[in-house]
C-alpha positions as CSV (number, residue, x, y, z in Angstrom):
1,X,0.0,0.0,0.0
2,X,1.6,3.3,-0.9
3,X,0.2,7.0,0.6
4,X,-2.9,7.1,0.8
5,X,-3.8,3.6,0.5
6,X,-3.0,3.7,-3.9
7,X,-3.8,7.5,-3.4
8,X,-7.3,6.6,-1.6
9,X,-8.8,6.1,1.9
10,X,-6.7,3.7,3.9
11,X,-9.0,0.8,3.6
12,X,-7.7,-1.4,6.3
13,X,-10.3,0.8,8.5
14,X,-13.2,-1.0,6.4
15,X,-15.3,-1.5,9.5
16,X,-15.3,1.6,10.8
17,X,-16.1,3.3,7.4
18,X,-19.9,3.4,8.2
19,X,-19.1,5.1,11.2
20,X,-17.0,7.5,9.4
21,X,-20.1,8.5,6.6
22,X,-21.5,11.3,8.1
23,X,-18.3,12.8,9.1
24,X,-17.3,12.1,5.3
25,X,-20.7,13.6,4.3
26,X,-19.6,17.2,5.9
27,X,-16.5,16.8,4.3
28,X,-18.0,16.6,0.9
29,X,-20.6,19.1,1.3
30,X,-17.8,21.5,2.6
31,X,-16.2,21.1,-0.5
32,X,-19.4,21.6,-2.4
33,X,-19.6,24.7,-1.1
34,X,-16.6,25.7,-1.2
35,X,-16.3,25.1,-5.0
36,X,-19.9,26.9,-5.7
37,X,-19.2,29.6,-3.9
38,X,-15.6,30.3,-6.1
39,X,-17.6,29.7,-9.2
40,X,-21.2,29.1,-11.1
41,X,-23.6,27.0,-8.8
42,X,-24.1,25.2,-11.9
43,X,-22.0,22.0,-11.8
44,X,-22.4,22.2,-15.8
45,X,-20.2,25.6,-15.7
46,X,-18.2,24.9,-13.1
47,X,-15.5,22.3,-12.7
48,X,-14.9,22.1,-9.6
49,X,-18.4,22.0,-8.6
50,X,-19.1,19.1,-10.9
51,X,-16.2,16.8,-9.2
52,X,-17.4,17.7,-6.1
53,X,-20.7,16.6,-6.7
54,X,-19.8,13.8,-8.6
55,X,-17.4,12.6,-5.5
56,X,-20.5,12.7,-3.5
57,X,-22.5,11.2,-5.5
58,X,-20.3,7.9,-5.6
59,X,-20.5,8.4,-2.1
60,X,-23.9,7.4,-2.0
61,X,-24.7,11.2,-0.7
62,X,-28.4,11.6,-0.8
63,X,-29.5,14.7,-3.9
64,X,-31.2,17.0,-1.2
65,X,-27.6,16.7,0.7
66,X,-26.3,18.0,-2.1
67,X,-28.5,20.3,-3.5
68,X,-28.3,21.8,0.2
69,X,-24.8,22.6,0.2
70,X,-25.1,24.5,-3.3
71,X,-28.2,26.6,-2.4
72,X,-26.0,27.2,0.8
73,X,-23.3,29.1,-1.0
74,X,-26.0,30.3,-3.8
75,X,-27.4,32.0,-0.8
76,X,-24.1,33.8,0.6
77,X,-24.8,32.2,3.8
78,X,-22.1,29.7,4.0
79,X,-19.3,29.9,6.3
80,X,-16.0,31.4,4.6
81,X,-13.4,28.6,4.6
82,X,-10.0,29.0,3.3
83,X,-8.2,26.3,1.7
84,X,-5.3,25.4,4.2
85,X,-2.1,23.1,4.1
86,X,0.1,21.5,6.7
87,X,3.4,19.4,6.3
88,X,4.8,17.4,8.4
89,X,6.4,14.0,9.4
90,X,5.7,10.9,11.0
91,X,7.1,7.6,12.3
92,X,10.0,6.9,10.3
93,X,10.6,9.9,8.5
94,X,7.6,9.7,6.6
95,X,6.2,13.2,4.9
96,X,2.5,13.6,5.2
97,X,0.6,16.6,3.6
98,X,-2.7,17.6,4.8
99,X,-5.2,19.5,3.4
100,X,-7.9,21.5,5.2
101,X,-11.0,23.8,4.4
102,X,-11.6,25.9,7.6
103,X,-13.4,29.0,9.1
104,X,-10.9,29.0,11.6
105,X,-7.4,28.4,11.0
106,X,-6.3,28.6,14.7
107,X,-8.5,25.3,15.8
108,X,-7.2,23.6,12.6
109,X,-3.8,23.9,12.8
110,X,-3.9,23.2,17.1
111,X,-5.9,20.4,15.8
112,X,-3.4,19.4,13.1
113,X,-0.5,19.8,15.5
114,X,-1.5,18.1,18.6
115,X,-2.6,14.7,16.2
116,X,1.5,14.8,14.6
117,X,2.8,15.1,18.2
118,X,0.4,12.4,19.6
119,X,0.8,10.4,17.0
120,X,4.8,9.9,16.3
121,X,5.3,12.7,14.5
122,X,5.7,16.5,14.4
123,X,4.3,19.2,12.5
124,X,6.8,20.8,10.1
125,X,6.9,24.2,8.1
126,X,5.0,25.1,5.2
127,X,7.5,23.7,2.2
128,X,9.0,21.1,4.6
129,X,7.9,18.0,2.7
130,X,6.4,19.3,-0.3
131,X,9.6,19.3,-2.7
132,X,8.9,15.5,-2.4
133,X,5.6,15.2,-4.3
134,X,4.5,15.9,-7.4
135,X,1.0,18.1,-7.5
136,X,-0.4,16.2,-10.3
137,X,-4.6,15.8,-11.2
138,X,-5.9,12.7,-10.2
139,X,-9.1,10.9,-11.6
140,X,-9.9,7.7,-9.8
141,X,-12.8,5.2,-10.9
142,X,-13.7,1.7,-9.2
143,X,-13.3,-1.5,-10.5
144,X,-16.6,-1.7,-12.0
145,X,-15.8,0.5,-15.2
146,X,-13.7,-2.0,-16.7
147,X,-10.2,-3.8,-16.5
148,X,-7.1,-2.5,-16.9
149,X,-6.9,-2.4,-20.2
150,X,-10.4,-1.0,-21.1
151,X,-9.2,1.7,-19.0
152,X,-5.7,2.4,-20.2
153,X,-7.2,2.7,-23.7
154,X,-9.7,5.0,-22.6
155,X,-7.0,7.4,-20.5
156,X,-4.7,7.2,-23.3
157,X,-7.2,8.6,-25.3
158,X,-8.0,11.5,-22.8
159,X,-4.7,12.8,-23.0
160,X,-3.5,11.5,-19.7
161,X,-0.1,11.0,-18.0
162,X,-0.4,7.3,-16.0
163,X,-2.9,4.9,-14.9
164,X,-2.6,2.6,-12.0
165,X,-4.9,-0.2,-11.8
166,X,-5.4,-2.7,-9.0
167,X,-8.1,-4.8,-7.8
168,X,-9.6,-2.0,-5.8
169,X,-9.7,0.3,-9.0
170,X,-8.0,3.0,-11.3
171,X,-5.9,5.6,-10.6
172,X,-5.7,7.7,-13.5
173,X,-2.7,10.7,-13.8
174,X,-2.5,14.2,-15.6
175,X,-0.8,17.4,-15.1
176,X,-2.7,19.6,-13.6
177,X,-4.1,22.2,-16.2
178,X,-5.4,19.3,-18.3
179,X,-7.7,17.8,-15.1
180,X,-11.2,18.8,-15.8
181,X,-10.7,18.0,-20.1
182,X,-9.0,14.6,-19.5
183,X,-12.3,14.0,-16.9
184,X,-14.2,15.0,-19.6
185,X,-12.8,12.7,-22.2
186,X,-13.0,10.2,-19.6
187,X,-16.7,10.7,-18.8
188,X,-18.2,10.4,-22.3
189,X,-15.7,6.8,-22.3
190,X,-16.2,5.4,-18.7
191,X,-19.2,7.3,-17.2
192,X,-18.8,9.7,-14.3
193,X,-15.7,9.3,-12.0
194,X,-15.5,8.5,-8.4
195,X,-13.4,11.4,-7.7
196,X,-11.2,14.3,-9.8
197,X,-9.0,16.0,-7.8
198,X,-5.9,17.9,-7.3
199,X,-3.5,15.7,-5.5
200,X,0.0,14.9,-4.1
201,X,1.9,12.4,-5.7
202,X,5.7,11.4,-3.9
203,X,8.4,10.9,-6.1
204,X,9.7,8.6,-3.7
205,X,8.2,6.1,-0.9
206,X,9.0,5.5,2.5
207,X,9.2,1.8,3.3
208,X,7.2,1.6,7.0
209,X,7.2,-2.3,8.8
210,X,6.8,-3.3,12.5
211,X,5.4,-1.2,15.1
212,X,5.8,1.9,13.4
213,X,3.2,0.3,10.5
214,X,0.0,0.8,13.8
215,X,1.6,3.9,14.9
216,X,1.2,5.8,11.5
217,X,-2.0,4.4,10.7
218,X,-3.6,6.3,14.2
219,X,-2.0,9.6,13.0
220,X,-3.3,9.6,9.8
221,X,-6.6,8.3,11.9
222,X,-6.4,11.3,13.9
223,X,-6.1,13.2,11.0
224,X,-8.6,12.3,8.9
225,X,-11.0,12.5,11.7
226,X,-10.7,16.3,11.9
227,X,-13.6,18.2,10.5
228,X,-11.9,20.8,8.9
229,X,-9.0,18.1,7.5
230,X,-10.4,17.2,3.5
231,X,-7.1,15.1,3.0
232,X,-4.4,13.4,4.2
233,X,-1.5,12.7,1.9
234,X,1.5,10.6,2.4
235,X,4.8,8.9,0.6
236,X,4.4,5.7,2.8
237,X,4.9,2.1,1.3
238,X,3.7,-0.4,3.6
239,X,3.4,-4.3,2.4
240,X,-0.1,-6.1,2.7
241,X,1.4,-8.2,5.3
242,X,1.9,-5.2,7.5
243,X,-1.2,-4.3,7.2
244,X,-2.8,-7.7,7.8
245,X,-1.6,-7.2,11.1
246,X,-3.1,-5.0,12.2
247,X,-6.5,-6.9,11.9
C-alpha cells in the first residue's frame, strides 16, 4: 500500500467506514460549497463544482444533501473557509501533507498539531515536505468500469499522463491544467468518476514495517477525523502483510 492507500482512503479501517459516513458527508458538502461559492452553482459551468458533486454522488450522498450545500453558497450564507495546508512527518521519517477547508485556521492547525505530536510525528513548516511530491490531477474510478486495459485505452485517449490499476480500482494521472478536459474525455468513455482532484503524488516512498506500520495508521486516523481536514496525503509504502496485522 503506498500513501494514501494507492492514493485513496486507507482501507484497512473497512469496518469503521460506516461510522466515518456522516463525518465524510460534511466533508463533501464542505467542498461543495466551497467550490460553488468560487464559481457558477451550476455543476455544468463549473469544474470544480461538478467533481465535487460527482465525489459525493459515488459516495452514495443523498440529492437533497447536495442540493443543500449548493443553495448554501448560492445563498451567501455559508461559512467562509479557506483552503489550508500543513506538512509534516511521521514515524519513520515519513512526509504527510494535509489538506484543510476551515473557518478558523487557529482550531485547525492546534488540531493538526496536537494529532502529529500524539501520534509519532511532528508538525513541520510550510514547504518542509512538499519538494517530495509531485501536484499532479488525479481521476480515480472503481473497479466496475472495466479492466485495466479498457481503461488504459480509454486514458490514453484523454490525454492523460499514467494509470494505475489494482483490484480495488483505477488511478488515473494528468498534469494539472489538463484535469477537468482529460475527466471529460473520460466521462463520455467510462461514465462519471469516483473522484477528480488535485493531488500529491511522492516521487519517492517510505518503506514503513513493524510497530511503526500501527503507529502511523492512528496519525493519519487522527487526521482524517478532523472536521476541517479534507485530506491526508503521504509517501508511505507499507506491504499487505503489515497491514494484515493490524487486523
Amino acid at each position: 500500500m503506498a500513501g494514501h492507500s494507492k492514493f485513496k482512503n486507507i482501507m484497512h479501517r473497512k469496518g469503521a467506514q460506516d461510522k466515518k459516513r456522516s463525518g465524510m458527508f460534511s466533508k463533501l458538502s464542505r467542498e461543495i460549497t466551497v467550490a460553488a461559492k468560487m464559481g457558477m452553482p451550476d455543476p455544468d459551468m463549473n469544474p470544480r463544482l461538478r467533481a465535487a458533486v460527482n465525489a459525493a454522488k459515488a459516495q452514495s450522498m443523498p440529492k437533497d444533501n447536495i442540493q443543500r450545500a449548493i443553495d448554501k453558497a448560492s445563498k451567501g450564507d455559508a461559512e467562509n473557509y479557506e483552503e489550508v495546508r500543513y506538512e509534516g512527518y511521521g514515524p519513520n521519517g515519513v512526509a504527510i501533507i494535509v489538506e484543510a477547508l476551515t473557518d478558523n485556521r487557529n482550531r485547525t492547525a492546534t488540531n493538526v498539531r496536537t494529532a502529529f505530536s500524539k501520534n509519532g510525528g511532528n508538525l513541520g513548516a510550510s514547504g518542509s515536505v512538499a519538494h517530495g511530491f509531485e501536484r499532479l490531477g488525479l481521476i480515480e474510478y472503481s473497479a466496475a468500469v472495466g479492466d485495466e486495459d479498457k481503461v488504459m485505452e480509454a486514458a490514453i485517449e484523454a490525454g492523460a499522463d499514467d494509470v494505475q490499476s489494482d483490484e480495488d480500482g483505477h488511478q488515473i494521472w494528468t498534469q494539472q491544467d489538463g484535469m477537468h478536459d482529460v475527466a471529460k474525455a473520460l466521462e463520455a468513455a467510462l461514465g462519471p468518476a469516483d473522484a477528480v482532484k488535485l493531488a500529491w503524488k511522492p516521487t519517492l516512498n517510505t518503506e514503513v514495517s513493524g510497530e511503526a506500520v500501527a503507529t502511523l495508521m492512528k496519525l493519519v486516523d487522527a487526521l482524517e477525523d478532523d472536521d476541517d481536514v479534507q485530506t491526508v496525503w503521504g509517501n508511505y509504502d507499507i506491504s499487505d502483510d503489515e497491514l494484515a496485522k493490524l487486523g
